[in-house]
KOLLOLO-455451 format. One record per residue: residue in one letter; x, y, z of N, C-alpha, C in turn. Coordinates in steps of 0.1 Angstrom, whole numbers, padded with zeros to 4 digits, always signed. Layout:
REM KOLLOLO-455451
aXYZXYZXYZ...
END
This chain:
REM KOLLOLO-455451
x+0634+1061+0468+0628+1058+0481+0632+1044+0484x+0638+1042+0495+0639+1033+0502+0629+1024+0510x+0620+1013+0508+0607+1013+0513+0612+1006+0529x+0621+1001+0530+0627+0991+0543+0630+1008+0554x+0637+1016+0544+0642+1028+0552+0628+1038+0561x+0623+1038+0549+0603+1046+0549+0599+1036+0562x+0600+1023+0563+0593+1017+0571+0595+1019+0585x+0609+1020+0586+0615+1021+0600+0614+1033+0605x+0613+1045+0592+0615+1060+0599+0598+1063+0604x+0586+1058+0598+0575+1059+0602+0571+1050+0612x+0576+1041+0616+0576+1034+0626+0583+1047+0640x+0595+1048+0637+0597+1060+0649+0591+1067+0653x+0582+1077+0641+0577+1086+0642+0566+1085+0648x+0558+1073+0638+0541+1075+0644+0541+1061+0656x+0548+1051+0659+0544+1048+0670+0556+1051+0683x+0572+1049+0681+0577+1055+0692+0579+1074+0696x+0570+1080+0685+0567+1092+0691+0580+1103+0688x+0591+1099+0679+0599+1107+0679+0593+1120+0671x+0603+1133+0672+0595+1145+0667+0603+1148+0657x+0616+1142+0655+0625+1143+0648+0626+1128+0637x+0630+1129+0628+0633+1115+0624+0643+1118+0605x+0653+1114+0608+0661+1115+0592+0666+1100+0587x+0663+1101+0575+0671+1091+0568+0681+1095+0561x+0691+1083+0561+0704+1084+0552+0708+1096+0558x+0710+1100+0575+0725+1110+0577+0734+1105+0574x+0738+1113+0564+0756+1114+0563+0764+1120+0574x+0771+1110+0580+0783+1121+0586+0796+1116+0586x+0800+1127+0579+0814+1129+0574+0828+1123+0583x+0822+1128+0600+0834+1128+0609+0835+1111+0613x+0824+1102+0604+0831+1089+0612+0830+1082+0598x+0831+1090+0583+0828+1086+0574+0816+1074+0567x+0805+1079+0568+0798+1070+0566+0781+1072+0562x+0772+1067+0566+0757+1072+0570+0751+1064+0572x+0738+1067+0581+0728+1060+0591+0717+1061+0582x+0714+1048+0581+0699+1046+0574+0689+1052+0583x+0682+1052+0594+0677+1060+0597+0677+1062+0613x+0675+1075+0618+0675+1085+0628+0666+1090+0634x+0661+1086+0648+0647+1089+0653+0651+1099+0665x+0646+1110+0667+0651+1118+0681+0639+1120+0688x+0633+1115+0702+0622+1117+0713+0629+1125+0722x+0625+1139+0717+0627+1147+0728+0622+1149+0740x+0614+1141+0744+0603+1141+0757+0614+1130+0763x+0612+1123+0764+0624+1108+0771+0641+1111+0766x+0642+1115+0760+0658+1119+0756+0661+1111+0752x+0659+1100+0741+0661+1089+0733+0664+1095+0722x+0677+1085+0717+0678+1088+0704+0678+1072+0696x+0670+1068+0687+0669+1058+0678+0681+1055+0668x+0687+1047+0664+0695+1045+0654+0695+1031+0647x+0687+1037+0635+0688+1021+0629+0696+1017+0616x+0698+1003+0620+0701+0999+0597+0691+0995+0597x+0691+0992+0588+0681+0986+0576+0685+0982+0562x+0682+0967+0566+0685+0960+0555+0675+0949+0547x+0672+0948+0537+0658+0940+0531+0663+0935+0517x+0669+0929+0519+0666+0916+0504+0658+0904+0509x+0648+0905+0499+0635+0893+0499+0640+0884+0497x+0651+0881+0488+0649+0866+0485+0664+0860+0489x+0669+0863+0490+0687+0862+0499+0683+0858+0515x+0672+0868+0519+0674+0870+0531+0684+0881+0533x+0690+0883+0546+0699+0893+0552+0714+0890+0546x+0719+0894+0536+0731+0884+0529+0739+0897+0527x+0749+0898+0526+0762+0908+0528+0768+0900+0519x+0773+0904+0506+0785+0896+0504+0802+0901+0501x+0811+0895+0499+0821+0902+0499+0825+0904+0484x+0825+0915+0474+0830+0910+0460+0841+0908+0457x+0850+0904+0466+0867+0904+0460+0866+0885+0460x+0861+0884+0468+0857+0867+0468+0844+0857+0470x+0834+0867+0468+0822+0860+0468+0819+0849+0482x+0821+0858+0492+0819+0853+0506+0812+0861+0517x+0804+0853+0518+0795+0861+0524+0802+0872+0541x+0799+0882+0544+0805+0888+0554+0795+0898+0558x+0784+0892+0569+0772+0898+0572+0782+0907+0587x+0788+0899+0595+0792+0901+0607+0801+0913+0607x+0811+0913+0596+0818+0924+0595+0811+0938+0590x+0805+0932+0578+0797+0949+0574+0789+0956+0585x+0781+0946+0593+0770+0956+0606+0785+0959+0613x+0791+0951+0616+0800+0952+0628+0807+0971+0627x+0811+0970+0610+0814+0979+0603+0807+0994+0608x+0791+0990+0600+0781+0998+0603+0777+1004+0613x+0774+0993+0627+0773+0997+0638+0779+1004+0643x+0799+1000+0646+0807+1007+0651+0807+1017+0649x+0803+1024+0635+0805+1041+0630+0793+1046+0642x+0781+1040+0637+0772+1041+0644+0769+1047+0659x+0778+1036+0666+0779+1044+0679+0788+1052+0681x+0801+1054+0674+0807+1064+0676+0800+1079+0676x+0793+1075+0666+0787+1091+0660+0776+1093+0673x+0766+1086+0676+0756+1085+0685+0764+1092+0698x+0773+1082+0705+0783+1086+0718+0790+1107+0715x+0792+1107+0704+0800+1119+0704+0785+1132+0704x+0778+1129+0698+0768+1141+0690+0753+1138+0700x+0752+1123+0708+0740+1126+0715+0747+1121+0733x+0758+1126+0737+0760+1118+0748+0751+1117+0758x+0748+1132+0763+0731+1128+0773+0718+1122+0766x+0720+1113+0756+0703+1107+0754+0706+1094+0758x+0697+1084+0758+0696+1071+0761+0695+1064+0745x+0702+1058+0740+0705+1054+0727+0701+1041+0725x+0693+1038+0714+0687+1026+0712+0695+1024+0700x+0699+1013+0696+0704+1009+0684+0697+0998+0679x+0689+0994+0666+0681+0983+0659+0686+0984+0644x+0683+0971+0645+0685+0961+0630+0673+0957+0627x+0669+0963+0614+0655+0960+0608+0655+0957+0595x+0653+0943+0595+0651+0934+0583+0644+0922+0580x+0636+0927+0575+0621+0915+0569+0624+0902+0573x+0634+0896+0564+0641+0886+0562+0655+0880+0565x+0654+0876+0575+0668+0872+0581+0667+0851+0584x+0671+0845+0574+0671+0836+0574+0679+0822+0582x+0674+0813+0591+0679+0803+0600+0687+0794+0593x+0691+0796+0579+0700+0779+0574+0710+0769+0581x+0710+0764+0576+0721+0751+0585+0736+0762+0577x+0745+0766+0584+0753+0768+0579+0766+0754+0577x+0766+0754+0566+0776+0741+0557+0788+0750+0551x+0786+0767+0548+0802+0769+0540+0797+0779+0539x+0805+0791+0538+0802+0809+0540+0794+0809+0524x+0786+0801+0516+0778+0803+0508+0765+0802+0513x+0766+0793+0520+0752+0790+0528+0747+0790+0541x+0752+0805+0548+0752+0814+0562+0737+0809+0573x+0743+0804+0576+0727+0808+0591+0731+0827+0593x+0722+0830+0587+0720+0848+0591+0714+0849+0602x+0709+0840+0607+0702+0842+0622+0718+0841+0634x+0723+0833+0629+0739+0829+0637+0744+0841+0636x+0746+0847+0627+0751+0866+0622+0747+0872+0628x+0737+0872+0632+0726+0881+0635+0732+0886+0652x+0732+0872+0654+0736+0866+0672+0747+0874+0676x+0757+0868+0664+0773+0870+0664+0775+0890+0668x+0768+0895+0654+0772+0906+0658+0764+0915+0673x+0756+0910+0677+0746+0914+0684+0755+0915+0700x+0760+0900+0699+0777+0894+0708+0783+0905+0709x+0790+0909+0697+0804+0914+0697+0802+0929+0701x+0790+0937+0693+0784+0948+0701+0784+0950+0714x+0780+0939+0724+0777+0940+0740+0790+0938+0746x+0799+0929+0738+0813+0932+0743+0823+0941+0741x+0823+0949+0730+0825+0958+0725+0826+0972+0731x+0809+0971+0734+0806+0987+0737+0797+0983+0749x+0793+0974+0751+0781+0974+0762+0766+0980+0753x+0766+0978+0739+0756+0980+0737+0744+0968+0733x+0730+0971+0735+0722+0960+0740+0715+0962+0720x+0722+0954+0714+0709+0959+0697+0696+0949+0696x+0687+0959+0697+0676+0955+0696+0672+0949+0680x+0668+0939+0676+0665+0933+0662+0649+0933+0664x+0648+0940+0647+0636+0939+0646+0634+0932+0631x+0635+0917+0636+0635+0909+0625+0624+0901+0620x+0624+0895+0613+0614+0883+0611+0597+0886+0618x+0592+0879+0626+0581+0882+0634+0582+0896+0640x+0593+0897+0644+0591+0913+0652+0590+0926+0643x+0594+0921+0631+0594+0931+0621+0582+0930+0614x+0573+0919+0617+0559+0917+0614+0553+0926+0623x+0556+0927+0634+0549+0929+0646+0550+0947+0647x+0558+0952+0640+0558+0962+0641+0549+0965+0628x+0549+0960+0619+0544+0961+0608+0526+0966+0612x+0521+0954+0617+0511+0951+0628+0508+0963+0633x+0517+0969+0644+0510+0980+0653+0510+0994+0641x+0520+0995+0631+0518+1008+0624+0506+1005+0614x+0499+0995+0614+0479+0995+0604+0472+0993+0616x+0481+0989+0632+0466+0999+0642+0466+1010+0642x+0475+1016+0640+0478+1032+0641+0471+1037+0628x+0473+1033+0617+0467+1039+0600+0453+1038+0608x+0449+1025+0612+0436+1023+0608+0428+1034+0622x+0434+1040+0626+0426+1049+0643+0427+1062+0636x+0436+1065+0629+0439+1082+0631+0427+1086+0617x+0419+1095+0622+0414+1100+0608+0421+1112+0601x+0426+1118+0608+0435+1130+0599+0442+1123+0589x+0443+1130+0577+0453+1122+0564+0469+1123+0570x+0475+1113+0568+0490+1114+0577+0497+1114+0566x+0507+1121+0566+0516+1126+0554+0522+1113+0553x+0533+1106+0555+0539+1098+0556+0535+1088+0547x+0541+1088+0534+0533+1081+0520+0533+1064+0525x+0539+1060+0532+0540+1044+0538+0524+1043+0550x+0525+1050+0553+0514+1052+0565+0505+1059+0561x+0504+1065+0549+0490+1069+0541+0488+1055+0534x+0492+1050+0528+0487+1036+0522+0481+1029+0532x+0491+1023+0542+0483+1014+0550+0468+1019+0559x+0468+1037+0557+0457+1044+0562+0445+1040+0552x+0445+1040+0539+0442+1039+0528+0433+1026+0527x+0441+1017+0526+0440+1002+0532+0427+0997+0540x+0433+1003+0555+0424+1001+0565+0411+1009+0562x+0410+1018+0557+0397+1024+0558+0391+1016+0547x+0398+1014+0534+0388+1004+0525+0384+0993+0533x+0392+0986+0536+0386+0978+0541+0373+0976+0549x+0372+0985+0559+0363+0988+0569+0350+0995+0559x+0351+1001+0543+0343+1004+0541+0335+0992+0534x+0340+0987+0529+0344+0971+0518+0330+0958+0528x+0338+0962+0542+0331+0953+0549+0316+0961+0553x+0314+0969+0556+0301+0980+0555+0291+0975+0547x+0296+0975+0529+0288+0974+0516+0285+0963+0517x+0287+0950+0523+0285+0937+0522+0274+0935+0529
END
């Protein structure tokens, strides 16, 4: 289990409402696979995210033929499959594309050892909208708090047990809590 992947797919599900949701599609025809896959059939949206989470690197890509970092090319990489596959297999939806990762770090960049991943971040974000005209939404740092945030308001409202073992915990959570504070 991927917990960065879990996070993003139950984030689609339980708060942007998709009815559909897959991690890790493979597809063959642009050689590659989508970390995860949200489909809202009510609005005709289709979600497509990466997801990427090293805690203590930050958002770091590296290259191993020379130990250089290469954040811009791998999404650039990733994404591009990305929308090919999206454009070919969903052409009437409205397509959201996001980058979800905990930790995406601001450094002074001094030498491709020591990357501003937030500058990476920008870059490929750039080359996307000139590219394809597509707009990628980041759900980084705070915002990726922030989603964090709205899926334990969601744990903490719903009383049905919610399958979703990421969103049963934080269900879990909230209700101790709430009982924790009760006994006091």
């Amino acid at each position: 289990m991927n917990v960065g992947e879990e996070l993003a797919a139950a984030y689609l599900e339980h708060i942007k409402g998709c009815e559909f949701v897959q991690k890790n599609l493979y597809t063959p025809d642009v050689q590659g696979e989508i970390d995860v896959v949200g489909i809202d059939l009510n609005t005709k949206t289709v979600y497509i995210c990466e997801v990427v989470v090293h805690l203590v690197t930050g958002m770091m890509y590296v290259n191993l033929r020379n130990s250089q970092t290469n954040n811009v090319s791998k999404l650039m990489d990733k994404f591009s499959k990305d929308i090919e596959y999206a454009n070919k297999y969903f052409s009437d939806y409205r397509k959201v594309f996001m980058l979800w990762s905990p930790i995406v770090k601001a450094a002074v960049r001094t030498t491709n050892k020591n990357p501003s991943q937030i500058d990476d971040v920008n870059e490929v974000k750039k080359q996307l909208y000139e590219k394809y005209g597509v707009e990628l939404q980041l759900v980084i740092n705070e915002q990726f708090y922030q989603c964090l945030h709205e899926m334990r308001e969601y744990a903490r409202s719903e009383t049905k047990e919610i399958k979703n073992p990421i969103m049963r915990m934080l269900q879990v959570e909230e209700y101790l809590k709430k009982y924790l504070k009760k006994e006091s």
